[in-house]
N, C-alpha and C positions, 0 to 999 in steps of 0.2 A: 826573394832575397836570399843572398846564401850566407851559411853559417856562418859567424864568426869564430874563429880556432883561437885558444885560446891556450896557454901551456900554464898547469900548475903544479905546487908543489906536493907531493903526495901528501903534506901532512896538513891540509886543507882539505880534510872530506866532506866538510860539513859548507865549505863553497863550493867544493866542486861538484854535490850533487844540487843545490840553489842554480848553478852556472846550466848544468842537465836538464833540470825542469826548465828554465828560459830559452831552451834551444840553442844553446853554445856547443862548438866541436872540443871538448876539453882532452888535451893530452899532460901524460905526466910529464912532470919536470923533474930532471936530476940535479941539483947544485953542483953537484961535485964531480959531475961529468966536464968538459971545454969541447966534448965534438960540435955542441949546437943543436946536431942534428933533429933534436926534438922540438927546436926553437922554429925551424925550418916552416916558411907560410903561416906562421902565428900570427893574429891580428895584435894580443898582446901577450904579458904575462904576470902573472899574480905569482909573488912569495911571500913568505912567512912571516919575514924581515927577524927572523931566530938564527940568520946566516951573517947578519951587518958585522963588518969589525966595528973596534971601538972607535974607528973614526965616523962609523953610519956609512961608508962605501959597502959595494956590492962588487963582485965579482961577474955578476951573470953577462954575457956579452951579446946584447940583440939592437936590431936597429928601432923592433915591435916597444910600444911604452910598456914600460915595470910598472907594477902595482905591488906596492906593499900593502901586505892584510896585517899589520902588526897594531891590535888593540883595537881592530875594526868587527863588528858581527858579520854576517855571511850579507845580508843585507845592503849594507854602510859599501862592502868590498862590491858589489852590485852596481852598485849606483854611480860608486868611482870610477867601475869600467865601464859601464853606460856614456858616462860623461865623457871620460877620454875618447871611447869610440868616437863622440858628434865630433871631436876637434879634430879627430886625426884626419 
């Protein structure tokens, strides 16, 4: 089975080495980039949700499911991209 690639935000280290140990291809994420390019062949993507405006929208533009890790453990944020992986 191959990797699942995954793009995160840098200020999740403590997912992104949880994502490392389960055999996830993890790259970083910049918010405040719009090339994508890092988005590029990402199964999904986990952010911060320290980025939401006040309305709770997101900026980030991918067609891969977002994950917000906001008030989640490394754990909890796991289990959510586990799940979304089986639907997608």
């Amino acid at each position: 089975m191959a990797k699942k690639r995954v793009a995160i935000e840098n200020t999740l280290g403590s997912v992104k080495q949880l994502l490392d140990q389960k055999g996830y291809e993890v790259v970083q994420l910049d918010p405040h980039t719009q090339t994508g390019i890092e988005l590029k062949n990402c199964d999904a993507v986990v952010i911060s949700g320290m980025d939401d405006n006040m309305m709770g929208m997101t900026t980030i533009k991918t067609g891969s499911p977002v994950i917000s890790a906001k008030g989640m453990s490394p754990q909890e944020v796991l289990n959510q991209l586990e799940n979304t992986m089986k639907q997608v």
